[in-house]
PDB file with one MODEL, atoms N, CA, C and O in Angstrom:
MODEL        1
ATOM      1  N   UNK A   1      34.608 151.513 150.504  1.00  0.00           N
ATOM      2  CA  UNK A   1      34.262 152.245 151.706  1.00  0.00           C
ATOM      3  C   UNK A   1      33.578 153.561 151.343  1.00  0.00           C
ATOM      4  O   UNK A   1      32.550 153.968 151.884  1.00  0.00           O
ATOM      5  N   UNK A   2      34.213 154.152 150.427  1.00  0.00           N
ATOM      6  CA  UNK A   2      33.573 155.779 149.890  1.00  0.00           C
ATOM      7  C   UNK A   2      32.226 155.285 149.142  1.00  0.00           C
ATOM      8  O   UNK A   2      31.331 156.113 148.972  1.00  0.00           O
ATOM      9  N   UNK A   3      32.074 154.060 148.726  1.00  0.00           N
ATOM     10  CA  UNK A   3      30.853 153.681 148.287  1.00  0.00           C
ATOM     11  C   UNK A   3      29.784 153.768 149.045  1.00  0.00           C
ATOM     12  O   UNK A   3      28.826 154.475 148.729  1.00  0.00           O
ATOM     13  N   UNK A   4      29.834 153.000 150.216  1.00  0.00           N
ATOM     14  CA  UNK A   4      29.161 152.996 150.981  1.00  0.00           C
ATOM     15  C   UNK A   4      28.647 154.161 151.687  1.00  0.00           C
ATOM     16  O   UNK A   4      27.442 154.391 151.785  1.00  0.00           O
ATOM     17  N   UNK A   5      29.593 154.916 152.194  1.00  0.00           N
ATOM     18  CA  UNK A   5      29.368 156.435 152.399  1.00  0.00           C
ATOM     19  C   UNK A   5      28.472 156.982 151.291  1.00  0.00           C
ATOM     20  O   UNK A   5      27.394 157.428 151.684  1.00  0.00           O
ATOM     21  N   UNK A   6      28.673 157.022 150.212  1.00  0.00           N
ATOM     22  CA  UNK A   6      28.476 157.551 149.616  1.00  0.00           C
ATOM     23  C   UNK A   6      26.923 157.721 149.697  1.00  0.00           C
ATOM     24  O   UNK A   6      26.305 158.780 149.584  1.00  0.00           O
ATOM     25  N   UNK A   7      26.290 156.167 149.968  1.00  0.00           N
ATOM     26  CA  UNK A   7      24.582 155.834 149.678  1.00  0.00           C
ATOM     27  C   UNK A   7      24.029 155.678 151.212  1.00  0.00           C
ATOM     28  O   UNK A   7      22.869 155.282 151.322  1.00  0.00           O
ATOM     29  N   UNK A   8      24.779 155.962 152.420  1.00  0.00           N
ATOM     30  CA  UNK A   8      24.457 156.229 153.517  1.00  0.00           C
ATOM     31  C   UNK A   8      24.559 158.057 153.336  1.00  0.00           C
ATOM     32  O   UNK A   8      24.094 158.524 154.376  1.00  0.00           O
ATOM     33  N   UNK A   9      24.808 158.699 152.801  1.00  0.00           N
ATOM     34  CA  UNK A   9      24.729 160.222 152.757  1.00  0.00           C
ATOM     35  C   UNK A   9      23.466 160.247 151.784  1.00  0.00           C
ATOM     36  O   UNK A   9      22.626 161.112 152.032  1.00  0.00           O
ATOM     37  N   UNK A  10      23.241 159.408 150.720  1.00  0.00           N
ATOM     38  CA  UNK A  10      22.385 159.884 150.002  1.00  0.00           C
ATOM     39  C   UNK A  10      20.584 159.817 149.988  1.00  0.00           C
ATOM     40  O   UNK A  10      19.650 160.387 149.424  1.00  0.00           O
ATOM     41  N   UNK A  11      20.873 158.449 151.259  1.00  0.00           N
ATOM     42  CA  UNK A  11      19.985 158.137 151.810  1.00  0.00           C
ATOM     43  C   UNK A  11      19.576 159.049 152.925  1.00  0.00           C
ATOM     44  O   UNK A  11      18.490 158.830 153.461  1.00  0.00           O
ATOM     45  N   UNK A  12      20.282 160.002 153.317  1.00  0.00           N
ATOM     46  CA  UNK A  12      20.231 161.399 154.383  1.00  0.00           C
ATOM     47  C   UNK A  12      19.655 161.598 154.493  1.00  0.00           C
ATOM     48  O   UNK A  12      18.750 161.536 155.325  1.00  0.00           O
ATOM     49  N   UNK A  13      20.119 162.341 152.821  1.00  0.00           N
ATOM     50  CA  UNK A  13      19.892 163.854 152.049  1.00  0.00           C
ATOM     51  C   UNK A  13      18.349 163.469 151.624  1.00  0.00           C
ATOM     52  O   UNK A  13      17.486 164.347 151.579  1.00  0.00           O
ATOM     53  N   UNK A  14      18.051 162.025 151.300  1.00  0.00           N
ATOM     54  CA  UNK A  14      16.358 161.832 151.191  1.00  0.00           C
ATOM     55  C   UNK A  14      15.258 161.812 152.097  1.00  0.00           C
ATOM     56  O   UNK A  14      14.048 162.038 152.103  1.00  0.00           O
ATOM     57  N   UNK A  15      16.140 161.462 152.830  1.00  0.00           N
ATOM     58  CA  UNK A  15      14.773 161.455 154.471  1.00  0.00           C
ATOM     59  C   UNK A  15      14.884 162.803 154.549  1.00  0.00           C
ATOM     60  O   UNK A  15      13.842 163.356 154.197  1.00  0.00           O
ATOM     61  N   UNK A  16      15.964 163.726 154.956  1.00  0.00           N
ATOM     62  CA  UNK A  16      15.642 164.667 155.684  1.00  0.00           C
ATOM     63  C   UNK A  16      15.565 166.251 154.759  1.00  0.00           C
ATOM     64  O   UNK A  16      15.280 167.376 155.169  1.00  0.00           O
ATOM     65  N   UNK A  17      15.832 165.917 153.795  1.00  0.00           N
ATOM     66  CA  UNK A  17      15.499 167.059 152.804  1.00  0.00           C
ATOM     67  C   UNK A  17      17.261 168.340 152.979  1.00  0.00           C
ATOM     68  O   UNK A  17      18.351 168.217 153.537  1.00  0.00           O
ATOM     69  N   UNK A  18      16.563 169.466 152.108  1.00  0.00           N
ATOM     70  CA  UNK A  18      17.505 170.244 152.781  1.00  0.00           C
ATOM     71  C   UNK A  18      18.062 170.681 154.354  1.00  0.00           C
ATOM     72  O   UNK A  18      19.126 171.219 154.660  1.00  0.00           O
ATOM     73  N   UNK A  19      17.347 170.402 154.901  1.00  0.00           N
ATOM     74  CA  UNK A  19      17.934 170.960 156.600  1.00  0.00           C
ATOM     75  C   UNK A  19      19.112 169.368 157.061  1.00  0.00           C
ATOM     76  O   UNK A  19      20.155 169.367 157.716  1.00  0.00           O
ATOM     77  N   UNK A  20      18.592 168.538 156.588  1.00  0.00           N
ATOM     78  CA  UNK A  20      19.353 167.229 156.903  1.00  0.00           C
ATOM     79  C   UNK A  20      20.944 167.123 155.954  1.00  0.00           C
ATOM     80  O   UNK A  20      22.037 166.713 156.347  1.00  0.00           O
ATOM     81  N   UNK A  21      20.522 167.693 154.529  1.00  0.00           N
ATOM     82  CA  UNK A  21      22.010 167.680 154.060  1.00  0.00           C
ATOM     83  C   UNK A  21      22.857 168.789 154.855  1.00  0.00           C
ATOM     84  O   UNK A  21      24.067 168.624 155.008  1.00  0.00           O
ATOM     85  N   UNK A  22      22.143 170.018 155.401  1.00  0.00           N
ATOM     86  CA  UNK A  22      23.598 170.876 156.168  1.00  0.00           C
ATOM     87  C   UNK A  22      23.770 170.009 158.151  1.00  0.00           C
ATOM     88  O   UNK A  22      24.714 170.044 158.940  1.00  0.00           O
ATOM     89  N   UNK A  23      23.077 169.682 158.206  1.00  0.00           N
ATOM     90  CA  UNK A  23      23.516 168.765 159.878  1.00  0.00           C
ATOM     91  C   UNK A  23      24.628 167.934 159.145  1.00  0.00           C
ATOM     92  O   UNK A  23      25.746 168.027 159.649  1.00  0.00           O
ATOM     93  N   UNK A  24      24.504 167.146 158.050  1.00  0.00           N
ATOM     94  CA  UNK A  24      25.675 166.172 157.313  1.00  0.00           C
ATOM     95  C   UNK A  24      26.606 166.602 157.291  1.00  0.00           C
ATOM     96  O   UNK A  24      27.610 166.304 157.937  1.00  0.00           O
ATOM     97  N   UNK A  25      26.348 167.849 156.096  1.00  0.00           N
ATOM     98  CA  UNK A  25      27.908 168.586 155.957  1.00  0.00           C
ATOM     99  C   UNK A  25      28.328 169.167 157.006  1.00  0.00           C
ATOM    100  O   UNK A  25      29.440 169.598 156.701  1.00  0.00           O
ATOM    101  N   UNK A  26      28.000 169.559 158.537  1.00  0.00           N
ATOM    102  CA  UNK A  26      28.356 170.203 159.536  1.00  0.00           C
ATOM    103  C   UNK A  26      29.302 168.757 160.259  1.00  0.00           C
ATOM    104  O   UNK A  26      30.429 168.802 160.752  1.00  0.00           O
ATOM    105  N   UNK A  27      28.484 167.665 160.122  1.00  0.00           N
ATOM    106  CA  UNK A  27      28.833 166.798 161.099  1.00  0.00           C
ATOM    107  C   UNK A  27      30.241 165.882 159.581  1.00  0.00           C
ATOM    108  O   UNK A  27      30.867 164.889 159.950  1.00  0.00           O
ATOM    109  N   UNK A  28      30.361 166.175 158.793  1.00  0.00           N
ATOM    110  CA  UNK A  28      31.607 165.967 157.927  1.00  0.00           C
ATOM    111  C   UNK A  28      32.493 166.598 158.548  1.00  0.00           C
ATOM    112  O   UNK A  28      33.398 166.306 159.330  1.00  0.00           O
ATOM    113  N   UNK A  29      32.060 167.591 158.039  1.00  0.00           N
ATOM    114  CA  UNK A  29      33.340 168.731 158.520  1.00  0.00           C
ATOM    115  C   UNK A  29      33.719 168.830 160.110  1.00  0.00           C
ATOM    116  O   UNK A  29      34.945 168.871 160.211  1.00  0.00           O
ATOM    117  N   UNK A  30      33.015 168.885 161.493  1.00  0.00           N
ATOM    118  CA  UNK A  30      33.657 168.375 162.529  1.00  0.00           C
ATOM    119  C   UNK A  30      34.035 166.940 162.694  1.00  0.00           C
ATOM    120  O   UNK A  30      34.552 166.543 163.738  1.00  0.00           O
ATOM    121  N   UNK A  31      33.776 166.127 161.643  1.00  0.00           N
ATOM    122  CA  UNK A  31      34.069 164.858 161.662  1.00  0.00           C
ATOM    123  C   UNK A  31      35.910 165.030 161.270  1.00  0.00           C
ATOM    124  O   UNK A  31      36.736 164.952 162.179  1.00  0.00           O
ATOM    125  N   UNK A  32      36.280 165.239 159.962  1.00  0.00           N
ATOM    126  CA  UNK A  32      37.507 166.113 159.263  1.00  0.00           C
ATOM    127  C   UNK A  32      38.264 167.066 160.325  1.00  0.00           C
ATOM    128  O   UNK A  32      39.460 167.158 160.051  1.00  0.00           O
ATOM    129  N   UNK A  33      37.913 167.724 161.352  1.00  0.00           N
ATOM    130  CA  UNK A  33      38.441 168.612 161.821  1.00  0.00           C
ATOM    131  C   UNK A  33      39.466 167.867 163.125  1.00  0.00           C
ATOM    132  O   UNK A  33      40.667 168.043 163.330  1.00  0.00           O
ATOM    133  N   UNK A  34      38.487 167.004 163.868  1.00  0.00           N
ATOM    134  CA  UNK A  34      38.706 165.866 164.898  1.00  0.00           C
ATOM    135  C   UNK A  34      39.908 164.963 164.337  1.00  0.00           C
ATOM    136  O   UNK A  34      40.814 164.514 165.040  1.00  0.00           O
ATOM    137  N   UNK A  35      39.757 164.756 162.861  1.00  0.00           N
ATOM    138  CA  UNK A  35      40.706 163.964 162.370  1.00  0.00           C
ATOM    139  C   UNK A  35      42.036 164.395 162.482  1.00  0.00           C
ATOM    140  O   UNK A  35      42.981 163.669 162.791  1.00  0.00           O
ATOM    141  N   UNK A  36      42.101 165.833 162.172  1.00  0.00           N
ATOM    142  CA  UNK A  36      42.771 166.727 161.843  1.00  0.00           C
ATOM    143  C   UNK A  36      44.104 167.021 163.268  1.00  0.00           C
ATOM    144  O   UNK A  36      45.328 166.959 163.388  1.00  0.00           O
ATOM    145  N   UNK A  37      42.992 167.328 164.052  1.00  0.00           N
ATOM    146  CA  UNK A  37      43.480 167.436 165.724  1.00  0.00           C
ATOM    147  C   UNK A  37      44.036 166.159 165.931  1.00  0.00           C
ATOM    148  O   UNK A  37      45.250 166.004 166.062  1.00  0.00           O
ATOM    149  N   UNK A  38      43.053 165.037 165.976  1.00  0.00           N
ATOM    150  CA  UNK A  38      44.094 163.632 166.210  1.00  0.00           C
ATOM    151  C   UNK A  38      45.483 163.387 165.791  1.00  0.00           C
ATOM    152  O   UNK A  38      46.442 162.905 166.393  1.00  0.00           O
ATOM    153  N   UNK A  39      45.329 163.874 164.533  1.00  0.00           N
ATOM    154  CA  UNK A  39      46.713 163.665 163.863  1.00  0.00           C
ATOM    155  C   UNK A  39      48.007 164.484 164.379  1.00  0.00           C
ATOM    156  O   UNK A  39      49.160 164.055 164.384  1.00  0.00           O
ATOM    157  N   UNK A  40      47.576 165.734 164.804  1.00  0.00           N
ATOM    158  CA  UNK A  40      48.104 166.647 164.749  1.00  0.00           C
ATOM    159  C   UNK A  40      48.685 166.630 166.360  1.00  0.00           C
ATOM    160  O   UNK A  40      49.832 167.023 166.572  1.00  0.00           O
ATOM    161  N   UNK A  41      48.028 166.265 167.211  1.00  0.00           N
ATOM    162  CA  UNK A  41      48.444 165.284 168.143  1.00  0.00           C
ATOM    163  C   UNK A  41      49.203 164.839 168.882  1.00  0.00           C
ATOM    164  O   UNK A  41      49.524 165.053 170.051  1.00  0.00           O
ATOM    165  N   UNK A  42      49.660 163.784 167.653  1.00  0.00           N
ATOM    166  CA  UNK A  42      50.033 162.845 167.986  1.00  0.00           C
ATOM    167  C   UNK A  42      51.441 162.534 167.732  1.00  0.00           C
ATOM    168  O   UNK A  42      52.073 162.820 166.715  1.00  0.00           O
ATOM    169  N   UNK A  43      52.069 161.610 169.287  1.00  0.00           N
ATOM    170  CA  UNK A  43      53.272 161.675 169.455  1.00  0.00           C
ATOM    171  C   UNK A  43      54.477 161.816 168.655  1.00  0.00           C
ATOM    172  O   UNK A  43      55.565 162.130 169.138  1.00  0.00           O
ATOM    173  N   UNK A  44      54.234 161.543 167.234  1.00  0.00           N
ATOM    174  CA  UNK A  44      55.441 161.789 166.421  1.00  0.00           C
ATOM    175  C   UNK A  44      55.456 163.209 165.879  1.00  0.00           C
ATOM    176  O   UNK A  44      56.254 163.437 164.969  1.00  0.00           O
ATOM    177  N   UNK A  45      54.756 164.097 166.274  1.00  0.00           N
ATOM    178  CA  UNK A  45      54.303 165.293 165.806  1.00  0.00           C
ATOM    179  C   UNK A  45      55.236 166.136 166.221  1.00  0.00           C
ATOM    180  O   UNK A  45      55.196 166.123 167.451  1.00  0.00           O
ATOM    181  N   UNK A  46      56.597 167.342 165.596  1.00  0.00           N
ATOM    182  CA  UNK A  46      56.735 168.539 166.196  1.00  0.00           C
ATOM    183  C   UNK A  46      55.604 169.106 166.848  1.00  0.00           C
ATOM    184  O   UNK A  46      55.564 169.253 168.069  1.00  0.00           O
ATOM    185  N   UNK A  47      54.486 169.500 165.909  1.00  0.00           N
ATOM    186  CA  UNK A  47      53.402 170.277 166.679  1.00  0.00           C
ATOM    187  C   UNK A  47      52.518 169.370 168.151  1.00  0.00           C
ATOM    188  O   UNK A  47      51.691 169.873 168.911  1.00  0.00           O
ATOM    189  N   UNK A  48      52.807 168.595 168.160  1.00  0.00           N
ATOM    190  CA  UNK A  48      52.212 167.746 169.429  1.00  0.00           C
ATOM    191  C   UNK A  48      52.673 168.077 170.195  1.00  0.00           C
ATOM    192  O   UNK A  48      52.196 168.811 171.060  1.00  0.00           O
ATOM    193  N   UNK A  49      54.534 167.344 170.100  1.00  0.00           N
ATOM    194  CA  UNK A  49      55.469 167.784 171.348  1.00  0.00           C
ATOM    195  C   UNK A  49      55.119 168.746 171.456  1.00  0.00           C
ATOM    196  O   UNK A  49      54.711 168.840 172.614  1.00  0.00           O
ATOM    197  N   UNK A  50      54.925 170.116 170.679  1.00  0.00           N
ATOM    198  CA  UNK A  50      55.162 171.380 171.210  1.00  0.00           C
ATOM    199  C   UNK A  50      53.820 171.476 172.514  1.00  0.00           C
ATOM    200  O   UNK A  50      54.032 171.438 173.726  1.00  0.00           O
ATOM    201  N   UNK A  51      52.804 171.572 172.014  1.00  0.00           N
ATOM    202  CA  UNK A  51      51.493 171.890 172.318  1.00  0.00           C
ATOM    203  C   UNK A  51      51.452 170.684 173.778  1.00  0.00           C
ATOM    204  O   UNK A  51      50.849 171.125 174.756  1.00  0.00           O
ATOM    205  N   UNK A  52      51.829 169.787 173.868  1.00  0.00           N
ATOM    206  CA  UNK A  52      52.326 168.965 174.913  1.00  0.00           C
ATOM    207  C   UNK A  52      52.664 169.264 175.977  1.00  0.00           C
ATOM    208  O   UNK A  52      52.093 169.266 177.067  1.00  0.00           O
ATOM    209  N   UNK A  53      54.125 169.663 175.485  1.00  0.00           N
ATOM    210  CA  UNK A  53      54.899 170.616 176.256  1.00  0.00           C
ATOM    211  C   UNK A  53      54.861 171.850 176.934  1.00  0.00           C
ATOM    212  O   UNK A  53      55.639 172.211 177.817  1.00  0.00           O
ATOM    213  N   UNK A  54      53.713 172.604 176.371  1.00  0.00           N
ATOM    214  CA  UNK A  54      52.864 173.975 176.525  1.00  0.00           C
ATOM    215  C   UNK A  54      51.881 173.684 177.559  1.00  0.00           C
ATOM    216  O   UNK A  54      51.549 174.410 178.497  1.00  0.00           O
ATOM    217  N   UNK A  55      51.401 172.357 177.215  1.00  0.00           N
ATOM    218  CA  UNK A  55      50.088 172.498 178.020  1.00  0.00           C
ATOM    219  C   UNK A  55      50.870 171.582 179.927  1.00  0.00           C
ATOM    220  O   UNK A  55      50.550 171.747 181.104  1.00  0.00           O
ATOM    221  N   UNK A  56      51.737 170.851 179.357  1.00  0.00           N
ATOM    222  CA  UNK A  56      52.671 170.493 180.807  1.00  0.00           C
ATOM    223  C   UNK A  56      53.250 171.714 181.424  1.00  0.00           C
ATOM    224  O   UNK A  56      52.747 172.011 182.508  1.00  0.00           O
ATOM    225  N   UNK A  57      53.890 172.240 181.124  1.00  0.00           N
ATOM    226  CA  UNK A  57      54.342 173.761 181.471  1.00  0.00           C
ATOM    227  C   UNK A  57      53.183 174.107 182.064  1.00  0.00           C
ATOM    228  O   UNK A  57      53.199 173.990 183.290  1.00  0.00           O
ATOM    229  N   UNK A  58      51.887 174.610 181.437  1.00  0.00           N
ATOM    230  CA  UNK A  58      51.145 175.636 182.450  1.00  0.00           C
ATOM    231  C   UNK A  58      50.467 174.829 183.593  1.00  0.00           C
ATOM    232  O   UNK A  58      50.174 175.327 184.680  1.00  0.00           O
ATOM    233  N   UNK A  59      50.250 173.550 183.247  1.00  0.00           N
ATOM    234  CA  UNK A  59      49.977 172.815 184.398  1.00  0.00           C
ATOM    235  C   UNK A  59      51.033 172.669 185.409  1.00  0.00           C
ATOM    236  O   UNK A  59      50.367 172.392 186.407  1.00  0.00           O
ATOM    237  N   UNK A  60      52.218 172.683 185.760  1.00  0.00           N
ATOM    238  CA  UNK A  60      53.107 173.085 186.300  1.00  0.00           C
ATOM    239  C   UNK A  60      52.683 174.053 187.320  1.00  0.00           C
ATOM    240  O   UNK A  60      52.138 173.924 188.416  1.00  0.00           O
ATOM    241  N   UNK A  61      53.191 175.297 186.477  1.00  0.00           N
ATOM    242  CA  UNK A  61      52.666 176.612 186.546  1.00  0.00           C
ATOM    243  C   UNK A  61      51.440 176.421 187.845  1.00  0.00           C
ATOM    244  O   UNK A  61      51.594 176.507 189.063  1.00  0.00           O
ATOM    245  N   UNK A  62      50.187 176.129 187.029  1.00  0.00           N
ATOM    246  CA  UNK A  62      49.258 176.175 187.973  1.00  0.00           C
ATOM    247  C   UNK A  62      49.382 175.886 189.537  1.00  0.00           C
ATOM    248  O   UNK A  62      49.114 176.514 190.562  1.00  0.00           O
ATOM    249  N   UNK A  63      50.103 174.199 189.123  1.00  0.00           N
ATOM    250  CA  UNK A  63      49.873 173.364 190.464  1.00  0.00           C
ATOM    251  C   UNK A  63      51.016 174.381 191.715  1.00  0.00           C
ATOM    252  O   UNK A  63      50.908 174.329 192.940  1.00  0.00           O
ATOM    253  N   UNK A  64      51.850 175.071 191.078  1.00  0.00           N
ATOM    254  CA  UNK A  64      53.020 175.089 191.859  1.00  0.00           C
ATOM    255  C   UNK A  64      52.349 177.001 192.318  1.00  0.00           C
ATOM    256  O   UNK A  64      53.066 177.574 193.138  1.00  0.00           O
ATOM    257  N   UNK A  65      51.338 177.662 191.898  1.00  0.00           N
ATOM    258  CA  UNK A  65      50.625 178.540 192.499  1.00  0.00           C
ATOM    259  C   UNK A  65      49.145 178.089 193.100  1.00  0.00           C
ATOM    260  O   UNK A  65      48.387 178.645 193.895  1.00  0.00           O
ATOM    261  N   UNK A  66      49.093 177.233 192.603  1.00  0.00           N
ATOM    262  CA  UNK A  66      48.143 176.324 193.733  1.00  0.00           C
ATOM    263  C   UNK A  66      48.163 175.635 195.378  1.00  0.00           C
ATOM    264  O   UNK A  66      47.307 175.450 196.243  1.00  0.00           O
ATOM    265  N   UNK A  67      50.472 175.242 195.180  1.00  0.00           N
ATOM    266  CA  UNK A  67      50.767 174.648 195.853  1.00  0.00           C
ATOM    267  C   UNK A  67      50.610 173.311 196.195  1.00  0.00           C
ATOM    268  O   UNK A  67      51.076 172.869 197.245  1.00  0.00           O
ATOM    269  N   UNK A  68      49.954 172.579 195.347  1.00  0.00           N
ATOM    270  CA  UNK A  68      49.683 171.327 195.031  1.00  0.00           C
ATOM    271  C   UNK A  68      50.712 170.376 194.556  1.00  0.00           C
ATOM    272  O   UNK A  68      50.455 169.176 194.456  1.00  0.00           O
ATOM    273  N   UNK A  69      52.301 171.055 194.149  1.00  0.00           N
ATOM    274  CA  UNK A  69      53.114 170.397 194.045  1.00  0.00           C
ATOM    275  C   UNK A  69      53.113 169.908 192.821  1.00  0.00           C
ATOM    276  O   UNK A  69      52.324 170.552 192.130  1.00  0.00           O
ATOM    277  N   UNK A  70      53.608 169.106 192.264  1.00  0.00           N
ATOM    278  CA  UNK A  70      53.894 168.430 190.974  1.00  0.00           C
ATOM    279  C   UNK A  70      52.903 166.890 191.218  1.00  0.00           C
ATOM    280  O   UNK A  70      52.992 166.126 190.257  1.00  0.00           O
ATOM    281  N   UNK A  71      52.218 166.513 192.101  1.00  0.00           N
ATOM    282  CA  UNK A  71      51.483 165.402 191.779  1.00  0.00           C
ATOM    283  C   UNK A  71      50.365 166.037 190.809  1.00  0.00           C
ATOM    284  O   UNK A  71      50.306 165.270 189.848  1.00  0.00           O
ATOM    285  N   UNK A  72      49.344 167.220 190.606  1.00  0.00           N
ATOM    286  CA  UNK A  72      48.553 167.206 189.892  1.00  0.00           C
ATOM    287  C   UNK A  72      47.527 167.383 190.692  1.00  0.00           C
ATOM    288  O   UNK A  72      46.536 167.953 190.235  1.00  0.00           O
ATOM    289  N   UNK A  73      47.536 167.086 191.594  1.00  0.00           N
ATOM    290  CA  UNK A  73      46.328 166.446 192.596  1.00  0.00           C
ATOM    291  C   UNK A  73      45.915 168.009 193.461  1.00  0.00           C
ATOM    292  O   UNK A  73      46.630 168.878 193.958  1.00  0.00           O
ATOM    293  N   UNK A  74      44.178 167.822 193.325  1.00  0.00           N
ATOM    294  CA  UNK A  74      43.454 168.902 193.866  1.00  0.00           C
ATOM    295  C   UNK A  74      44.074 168.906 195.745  1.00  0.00           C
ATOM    296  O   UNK A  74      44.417 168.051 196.562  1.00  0.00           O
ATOM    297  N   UNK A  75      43.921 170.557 195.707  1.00  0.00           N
ATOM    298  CA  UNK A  75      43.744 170.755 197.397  1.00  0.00           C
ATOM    299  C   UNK A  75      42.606 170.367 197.755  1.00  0.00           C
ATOM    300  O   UNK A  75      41.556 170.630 197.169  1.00  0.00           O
ATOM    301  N   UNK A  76      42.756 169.580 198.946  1.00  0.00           N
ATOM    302  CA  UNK A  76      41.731 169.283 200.092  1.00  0.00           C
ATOM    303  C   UNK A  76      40.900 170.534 201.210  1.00  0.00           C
ATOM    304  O   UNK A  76      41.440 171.567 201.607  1.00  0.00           O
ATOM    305  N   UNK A  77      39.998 170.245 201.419  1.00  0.00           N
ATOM    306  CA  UNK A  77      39.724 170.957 202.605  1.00  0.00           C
ATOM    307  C   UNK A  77      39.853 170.268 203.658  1.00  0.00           C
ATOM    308  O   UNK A  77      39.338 169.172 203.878  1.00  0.00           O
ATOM    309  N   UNK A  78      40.798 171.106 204.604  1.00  0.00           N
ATOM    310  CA  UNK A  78      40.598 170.648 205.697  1.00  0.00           C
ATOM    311  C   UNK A  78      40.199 171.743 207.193  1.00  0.00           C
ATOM    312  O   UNK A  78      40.001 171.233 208.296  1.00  0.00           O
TER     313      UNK A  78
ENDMDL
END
């Protein structure tokens, strides 16, 4: 697999010269970062639950100074 990568990067770095190897390494590294977040995530995670739990809380928060109640669901105009 890293093989392959390897001669799909190198084949890039030939078409597009220097400006094409830093779009690569930019799009590695938010590639790595995404990974990073996924993992980090995810349900078996202390840091998930937490950040989970944080982000349920202020949605809470919101809906219930919104008055929208705990469904989530936007006010209407009426």
């Amino acid at each position: 697999m890293f093989k392959m990568l390897k001669y799909q990067l190198e084949y890039v770095w030939a078409r597009l010269g220097e400006k094409g190897q830093g779009v690569v390494e930019y799009a590695l590294i938010l590639a790595f970062v995404v990974a990073l977040v996924v993992f980090a995530l995810g349900d078996n995670t202390a840091i998930g639950q937490s950040i989970r739990t944080l982000f349920a809380n202020t949605a809470a928060k919101i809906n219930a100074a919104a008055g929208t109640g705990a469904t989530g669901a936007a006010p209407t105009n009426q």
